[in-house]
Every structure is written in structure tokens, then in C-alpha cells.
C-alpha angles and dihedrals in degrees: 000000000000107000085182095074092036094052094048092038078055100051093046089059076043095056101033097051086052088052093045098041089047084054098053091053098051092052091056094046102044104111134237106245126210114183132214129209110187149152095255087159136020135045094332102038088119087069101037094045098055094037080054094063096039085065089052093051089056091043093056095037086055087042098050090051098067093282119256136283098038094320105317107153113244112238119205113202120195128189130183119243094185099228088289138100097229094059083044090060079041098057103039092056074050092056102036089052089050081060095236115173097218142013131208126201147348097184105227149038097264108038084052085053092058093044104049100071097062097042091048091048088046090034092230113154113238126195122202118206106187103007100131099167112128121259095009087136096061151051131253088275096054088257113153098245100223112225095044113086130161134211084196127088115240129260091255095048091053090038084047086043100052092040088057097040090047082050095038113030112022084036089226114174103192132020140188118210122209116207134204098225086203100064130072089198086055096044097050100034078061091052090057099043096057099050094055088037086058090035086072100042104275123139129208108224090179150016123191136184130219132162117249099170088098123087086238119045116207105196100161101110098050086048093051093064090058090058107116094004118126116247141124111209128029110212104208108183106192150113115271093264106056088039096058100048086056096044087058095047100041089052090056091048085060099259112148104164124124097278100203123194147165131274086272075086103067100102142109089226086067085064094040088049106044104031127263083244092054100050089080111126095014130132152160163152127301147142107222134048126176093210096090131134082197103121083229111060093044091055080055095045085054096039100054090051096053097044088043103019079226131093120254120244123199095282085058099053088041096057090040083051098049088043086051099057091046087051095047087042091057088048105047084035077062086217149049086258091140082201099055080040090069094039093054091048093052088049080053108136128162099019111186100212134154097246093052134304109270147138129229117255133223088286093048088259125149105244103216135100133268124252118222101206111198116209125210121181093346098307138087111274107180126341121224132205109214122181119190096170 
């Protein structure tokens, strides 16, 4: 017997069982990988921060049940786009090349700009939690681009919203609009305003232009030219910051008018900025309160604390939101297909969400209606679902 032979046919099986059973493993225990491509630093980092941690809350919540996919652990992979479009092209080729299944953000038009070539080139399907800007979910031709989608309502459907609320429910009969002439958001959600505003008998008896692409806004002058003149609601379409600069400024000049704006303006720093005494009478869009009896709602409230030790504002929930449905869409896909993911996503009814339970529409679009929150002294007053579908 030649124990030579045996000894050397032994230790191939040997070998080969250890390669096969090491890649086997491997093979278990590889991640699924959802990336993340936020403003982590710059102007926005307010937005790109708490969206962030939304995703990592996901990410932990999925984790903690057992993972997806028969047990596979759930990676969350966040980059920094620095506030700027070129870092978020930067960071999509990043996270395509990491192999994630999935990305979630950027926060804004033009950093998603930036983004949607390359994932549509890499069909990868991208979710954006807070991206409002009009026709981001489709091609030149108004064609849905298969693998964008977005948990957020769009610019037109919060300016239609507030020019229906400011008609309908505070019963105002003429508006001035003040503009940021440095922002295309605040330039169209004023375009839309005005034509619902107009739609139910309203009439603008002023618009008026400020810059707000300085860290601090001076609107007094503009302001100054509203004083005496007759009129019931101020639409102020602009990001936390600026507003609340010129809330502040416009409460000091007298001014005591709703001032109505769009969800830019869901922030602590507009309170900081503007003065808990001066947030009376203001209101505006938004997609997520966290005054809300909705059992879920209150579990996120809990968990994010815990996960944070800091309450969630609406960028949060947006971004857990977002993580969520890319999560939901790999498990009833049934695999990391980053294909039959899309598509699963795009089948998506009945989402149960934080900030509301929808589906997406022919366009990608949440179907689900807006909510008007009213401040009074720096806090929530009363929240207000408004569909204007």
C-alpha cells in the first residue's frame, strides 16, 4: 500500500473541503451594503448629518432582527460629499465600487444631479429622502428613470400645498412673497405658490428679492418696503437658516403677518436663528412631526434616542425612511439583484414609514399628503395633513 499517495490523495480532500467550506463562509457572512452619500460637512451639513443617522438607525433596527436575507448583516456605508456636487459624483463611483446594493441621499437637487448618471449607468437603485426639486425622478423627455426614487414630496406639491392652506385655512386674501434670488428652490416653490394661491382667489400684492447666499442674510430693506402696505400672509420660500434671519428681521420691522414656508424650514437652527418669541404665526410644510400618537412614530422617537441620545427632526425620519424602503425592497426582492431591487421598490404599496405609509407612483413619487406644522413661541402647536392631490 502506498501510504504516500494516500496520505497526499487525503490532504487534497483536506484542502479542498477547507477552500470550499471558507468560501462558503464568506459567502454567509459578506454584508449587504447600503451606501450613503451625504453632506457630513459644509453649508448643509444639518440635513446630511441627521439623515446620516436615520440610515444607521435602520441599519441597526434590520441588524438586530436577525438581519435579511437568512440572516446576512446589513452594512451601512457613509461618505462625505462636503456640501458640493463634485464630492457627491465622488462619492457615488466610491460607493458603487464598494458594491453596495442600494444608496440613499444625497439631500438636495443638485448634489442628486450630480449622483444619478453614474447609478443609472451602475443600476443601482438610489432613494432620496429629502430631494424636492421638480422632475428628479425622470429624463429630459419626462420618462420615470428606473432605478431614482424619493420618500419626499416635490417643490410644486409643498408650494401648491401652502398656497392652498394661506386661501383655505388662514382665509388670507392677498400675499407678498419674498425670494431668495440666489435659489432656484426658492425661486420655483414661489412660482408655484402663487399660482394656487391665485387659483382660489388670492391676490400678490408684492414680491420681493433678498440674498441669501451669505451666512448672514440683511432683508431689511426689502422688509422695509412692506411696511403699511395691506396684506394678510408672508410666503417665505427658503432653507432654516435664511428664514430665519428674515423672520427675525421682519419681526423687529413690525411685521406681524403668517409667515408660511416650505419644509427648509424644519430645523431647530430656524428657532435659534430667528428667536422662540418671534416663531408666533409661522408655519409650513413639512413631511415629518413628532407629535404623533402613531405607534410608529413613537418606537422611532425611542429608538433614535437611544441609538443618538438626541431627538430626530424631519431629515432624520426622512433618511430612516429612505434606508427602510431599500431594506424592505432586498427582502421582498428576495436578493441583493440590484435590478429586482428596483423593481421591488417600484411595486412598493402600503409603506409604513414615519413620515406616513405610502407607495411610489408612476413618476417614483410617495403618494401621500403633505403636513402644515404652526409654531408658536419656538415649539409645534398643532400639525395639519393637507392633500392636494
Amino acid at each position: 500500500m502506498n501510504f504516500k499517495r494516500i496520505s497526499q490523495a487525503i490532504l487534497t480532500i483536506v484542502l479542498s473541503l477547507t477552500v470550499f467550506v471558507t468560501s462558503a463562509t464568506a459567502v454567509f457572512a459578506e454584508t449587504i451594503k447600503i451606501g450613503g452619500n451625504y453632506e457630513l460637512s459644509g453649508d448643509l451639513a444639518s440635513y446630511g448629518s441627521s439623515m446620516a443617522k436615520g440610515l444607521e438607525l435602520a441599519v441597526k433596527e434590520a441588524n438586530d432582527n436577525g438581519g435579511i436575507l437568512d440572516g446576512q448583516d446589513v452594512e451601512a456605508v457613509i461618505y462625505d460629499n462636503k456640501s458640493d456636487t463634485t464630492e457627491s459624483l465622488s462619492v457615488t463611483q466610491r460607493l458603487i465600487s464598494d458594491g453596495v446594493v442600494g444608496i440613499v441621499g444625497p439631500s438636495t437637487t443638485a448634489n442628486a444631479e450630480a449622483e444619478i448618471p453614474a447609478v443609472m449607468e451602475a443600476n443601482i437603485p438610489t432613494v432620496f429622502p429629502a430631494v424636492t426639486g421638480e422632475g428628479i425622478t425622470e429624463d429630459k423627455d419626462g420618462k420615470v428613470l428606473d432605478y431614482i426614487f424619493r420618500v419626499c414630496f416635490s417643490n410644486d406639491y409643498q408650494g401648491t400645498v401652502a398656497g392652498l392652506f394661506s386661501a383655505e385655512n388662514l382665509k388670507a386674501k392677498k400675499a407678498v412673497v419674498l425670494i431668495d434670488q440666489s435659489s432656484d428652490y426658492s425661486q420655483g416653490l414661489a412660482d408655484t405658490f402663487i399660482a394656487e394661491f391665485e387659483k382660489h382667489g388670492g391676490e400678490i400684492v408684492g414680491q420681493e428679492f433678498f440674498d441669501g447666499s451669505e451666512s448672514q442674510v440683511d432683508a431689511t430693506a426689502v422688509l422695509g418696503n412692506l411696511l403699511g402696505q395691506d396684506f394678510d400672509v408672508i410666503y417665505l420660500p427658503t432653507y432654516y437658516v435664511q428664514a430665519g434671519q428674515v423672520i427675525k428681521q421682519a419681526r423687529e420691522a413690525g411685521l406681524e403677518q403668517a409667515v408660511v414656508g416650505p419644509d427648509g424650514f424644519a430645523s431647530d437652527i430656524l428657532i435659534e436663528q430667528a428667536g422662540a418669541e418671534n416663531t408666533n404665526n409661522v408655519f409650513y410644510t413639512t413631511h415629518f412631526t413628532d407629535v404623533s400618537d402613531e405607534p410608529v412614530v413613537k418606537d422611532f422617537l425611542k429608538a433614535f434616542e437611544d441609538l443618538h441620545g438626541e431627538k430626530p427632526d424631519t431629515f432624520a425620519a426622512l433618511g430612516y425612511d429612505a434606508a427602510r424602503v431599500v431594506i424592505q425592497a432586498v427582502e421582498e426582492a428576495g436578493t441583493s439583484d440590484t435590478k429586482k431591487v428596483a423593481e421591488a421598490i417600484a411595486s412598493m404599496k402600503g409603506f409604513e414609514g414615519v413620515t406616513g405609509t405610502f407607495g411610489f407612483d408612476e413618476l417614483h413619487n410617495p403618494t401621500k399628503p403633505a403636513l402644515m406644522i404652526e409654531l408658536a413661541d419656538g415649539k409645534i402647536k398643532e400639525t395639519l395633513a393637507i392633500d392636494a392631490n
